[in-house]
C-alpha positions as protocol buffer text, in pm:
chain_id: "A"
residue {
  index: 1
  type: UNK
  ca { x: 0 y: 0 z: 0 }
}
residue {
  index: 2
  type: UNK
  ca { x: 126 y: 322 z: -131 }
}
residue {
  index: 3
  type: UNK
  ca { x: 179 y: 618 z: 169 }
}
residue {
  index: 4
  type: UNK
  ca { x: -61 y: 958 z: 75 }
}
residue {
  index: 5
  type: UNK
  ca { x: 186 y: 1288 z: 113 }
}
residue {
  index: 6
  type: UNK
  ca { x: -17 y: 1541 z: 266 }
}
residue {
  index: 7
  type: UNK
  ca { x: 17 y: 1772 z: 6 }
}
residue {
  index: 8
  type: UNK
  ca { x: -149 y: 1709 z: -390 }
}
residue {
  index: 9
  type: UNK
  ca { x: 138 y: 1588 z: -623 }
}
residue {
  index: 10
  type: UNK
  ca { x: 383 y: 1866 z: -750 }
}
residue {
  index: 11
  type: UNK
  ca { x: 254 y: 2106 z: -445 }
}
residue {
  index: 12
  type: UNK
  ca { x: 427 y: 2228 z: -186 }
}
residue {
  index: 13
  type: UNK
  ca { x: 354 y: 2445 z: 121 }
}
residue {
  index: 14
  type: UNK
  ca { x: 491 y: 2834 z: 73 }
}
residue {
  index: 15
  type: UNK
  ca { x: 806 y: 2895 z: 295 }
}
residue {
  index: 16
  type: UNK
  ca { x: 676 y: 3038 z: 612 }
}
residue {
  index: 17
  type: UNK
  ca { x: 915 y: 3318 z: 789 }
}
residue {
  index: 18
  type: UNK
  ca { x: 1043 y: 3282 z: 1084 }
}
residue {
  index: 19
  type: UNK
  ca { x: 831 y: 3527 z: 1270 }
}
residue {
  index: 20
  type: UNK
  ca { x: 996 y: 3509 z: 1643 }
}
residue {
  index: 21
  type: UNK
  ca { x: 1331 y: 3597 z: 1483 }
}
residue {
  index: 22
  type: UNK
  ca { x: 1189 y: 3867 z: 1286 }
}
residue {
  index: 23
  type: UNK
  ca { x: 1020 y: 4004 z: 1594 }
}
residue {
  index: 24
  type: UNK
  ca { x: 1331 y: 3996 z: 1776 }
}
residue {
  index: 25
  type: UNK
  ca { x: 1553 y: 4169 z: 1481 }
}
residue {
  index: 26
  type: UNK
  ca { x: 1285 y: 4409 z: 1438 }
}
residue {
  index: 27
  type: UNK
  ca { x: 1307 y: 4537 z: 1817 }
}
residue {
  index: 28
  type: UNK
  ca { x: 1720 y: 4536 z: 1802 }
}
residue {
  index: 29
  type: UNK
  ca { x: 1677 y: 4755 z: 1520 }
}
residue {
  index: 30
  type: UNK
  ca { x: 1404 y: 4996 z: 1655 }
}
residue {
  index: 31
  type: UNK
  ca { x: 1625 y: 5004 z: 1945 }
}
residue {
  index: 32
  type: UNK
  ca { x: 1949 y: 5095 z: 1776 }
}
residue {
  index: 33
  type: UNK
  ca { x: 1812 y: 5354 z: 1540 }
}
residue {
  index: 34
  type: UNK
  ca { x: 1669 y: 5503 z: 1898 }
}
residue {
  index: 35
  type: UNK
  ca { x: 1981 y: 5504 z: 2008 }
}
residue {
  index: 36
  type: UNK
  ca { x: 2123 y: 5701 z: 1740 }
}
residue {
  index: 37
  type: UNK
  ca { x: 1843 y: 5931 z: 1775 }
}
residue {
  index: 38
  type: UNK
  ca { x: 1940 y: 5974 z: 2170 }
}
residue {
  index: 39
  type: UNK
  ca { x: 2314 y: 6027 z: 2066 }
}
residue {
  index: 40
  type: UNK
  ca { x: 2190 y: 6329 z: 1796 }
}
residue {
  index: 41
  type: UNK
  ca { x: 1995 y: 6454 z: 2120 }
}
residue {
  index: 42
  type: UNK
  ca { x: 1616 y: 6370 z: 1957 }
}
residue {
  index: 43
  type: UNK
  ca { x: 1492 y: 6255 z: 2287 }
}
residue {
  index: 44
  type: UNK
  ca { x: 1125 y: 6222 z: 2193 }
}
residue {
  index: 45
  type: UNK
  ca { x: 1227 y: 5985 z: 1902 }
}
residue {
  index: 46
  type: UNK
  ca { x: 1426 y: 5803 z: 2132 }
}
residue {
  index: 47
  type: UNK
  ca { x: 1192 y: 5737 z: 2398 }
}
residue {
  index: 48
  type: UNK
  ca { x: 904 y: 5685 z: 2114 }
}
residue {
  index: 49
  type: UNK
  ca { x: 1144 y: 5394 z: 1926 }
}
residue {
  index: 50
  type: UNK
  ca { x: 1223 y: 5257 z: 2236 }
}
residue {
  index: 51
  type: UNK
  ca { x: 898 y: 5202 z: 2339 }
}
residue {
  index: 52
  type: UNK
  ca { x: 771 y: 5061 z: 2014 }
}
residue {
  index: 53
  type: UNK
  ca { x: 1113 y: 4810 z: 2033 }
}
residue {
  index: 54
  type: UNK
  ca { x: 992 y: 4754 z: 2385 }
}
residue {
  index: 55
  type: UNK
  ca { x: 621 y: 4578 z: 2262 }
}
residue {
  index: 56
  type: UNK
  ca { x: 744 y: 4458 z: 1984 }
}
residue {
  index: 57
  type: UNK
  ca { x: 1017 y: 4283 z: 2185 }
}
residue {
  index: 58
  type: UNK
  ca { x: 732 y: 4171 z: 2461 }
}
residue {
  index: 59
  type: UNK
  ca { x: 520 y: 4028 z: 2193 }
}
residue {
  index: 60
  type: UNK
  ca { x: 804 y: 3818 z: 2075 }
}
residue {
  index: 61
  type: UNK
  ca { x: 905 y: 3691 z: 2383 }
}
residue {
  index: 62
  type: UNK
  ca { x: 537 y: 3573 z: 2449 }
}
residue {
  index: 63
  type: UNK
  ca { x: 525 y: 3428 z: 2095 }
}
residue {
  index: 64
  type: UNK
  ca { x: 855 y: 3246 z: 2104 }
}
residue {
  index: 65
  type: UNK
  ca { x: 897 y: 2831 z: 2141 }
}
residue {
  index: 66
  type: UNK
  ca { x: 1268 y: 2786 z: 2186 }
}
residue {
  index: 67
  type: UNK
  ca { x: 1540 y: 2902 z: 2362 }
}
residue {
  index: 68
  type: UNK
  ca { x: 1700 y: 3120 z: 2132 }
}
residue {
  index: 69
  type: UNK
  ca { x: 1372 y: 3321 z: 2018 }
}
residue {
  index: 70
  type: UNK
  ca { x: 1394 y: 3413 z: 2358 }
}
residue {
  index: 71
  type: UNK
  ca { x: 1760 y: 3474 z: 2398 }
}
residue {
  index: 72
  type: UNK
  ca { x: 1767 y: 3694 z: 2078 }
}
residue {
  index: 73
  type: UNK
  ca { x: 1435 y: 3843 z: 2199 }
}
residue {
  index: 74
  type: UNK
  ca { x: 1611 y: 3970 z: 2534 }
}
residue {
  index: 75
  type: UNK
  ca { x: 1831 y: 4140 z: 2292 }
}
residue {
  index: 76
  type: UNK
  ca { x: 1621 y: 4353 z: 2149 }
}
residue {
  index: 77
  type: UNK
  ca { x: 1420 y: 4401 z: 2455 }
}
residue {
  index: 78
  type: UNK
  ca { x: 1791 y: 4513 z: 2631 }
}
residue {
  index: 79
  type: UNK
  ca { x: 1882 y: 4792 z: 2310 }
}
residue {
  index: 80
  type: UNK
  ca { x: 1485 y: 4903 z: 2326 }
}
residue {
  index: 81
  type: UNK
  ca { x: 1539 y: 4960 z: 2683 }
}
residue {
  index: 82
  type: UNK
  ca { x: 1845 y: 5120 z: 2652 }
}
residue {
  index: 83
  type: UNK
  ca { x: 1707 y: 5382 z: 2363 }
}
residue {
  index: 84
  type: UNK
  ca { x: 1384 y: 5411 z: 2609 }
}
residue {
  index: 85
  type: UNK
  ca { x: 1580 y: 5500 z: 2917 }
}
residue {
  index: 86
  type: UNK
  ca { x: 1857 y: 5775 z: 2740 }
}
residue {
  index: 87
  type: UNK
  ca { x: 1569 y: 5940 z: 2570 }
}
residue {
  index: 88
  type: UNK
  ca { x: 1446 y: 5984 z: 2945 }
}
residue {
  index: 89
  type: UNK
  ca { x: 1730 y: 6084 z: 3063 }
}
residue {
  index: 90
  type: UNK
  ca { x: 1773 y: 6404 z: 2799 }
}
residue {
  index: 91
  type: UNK
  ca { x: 1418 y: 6504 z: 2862 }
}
């Protein structure tokens, strides 16, 4: 007896992207370009990108299955923080 594949013949499933580690480069890079905003003394863009890295950094952490989503999620969370809190601190 011949094994069904779960797909029709010649069809394949579209590549999915890897949304944790998108979430979690996403908030690094929020972060960063805060952080460059905080260094050019922009203080409201800093503490606005920081916050947005901040959520989107949150959301990934809740969303993430392994240990590294969450260890590269804690990145981003860390530079989000770090653009959130300098952008305070030039207020």
């Amino acid at each position: 007896m011949r094994m069904r594949s779960a797909h029709p013949a010649g069809h394949r499933p579209a590549v999915v992207a890897d949304l944790d580690h998108t979430l979690a480069t996403a908030a690094v890079v929020v972060g960063a370009v805060g952080l460059v905003l905080a260094a050019f003394d922009v203080p409201l863009g800093a503490i606005a990108l920081g916050a947005l890295g901040m959520a989107v950094g949150l959301w990934g952490q809740m969303m993430s299955t392994t240990r590294g989503e969450r260890f590269a999620d804690m990145a981003g969370l860390l530079v989000s923080f770090l653009s959130l809190a300098v952008g305070f601190s030039l207020l």
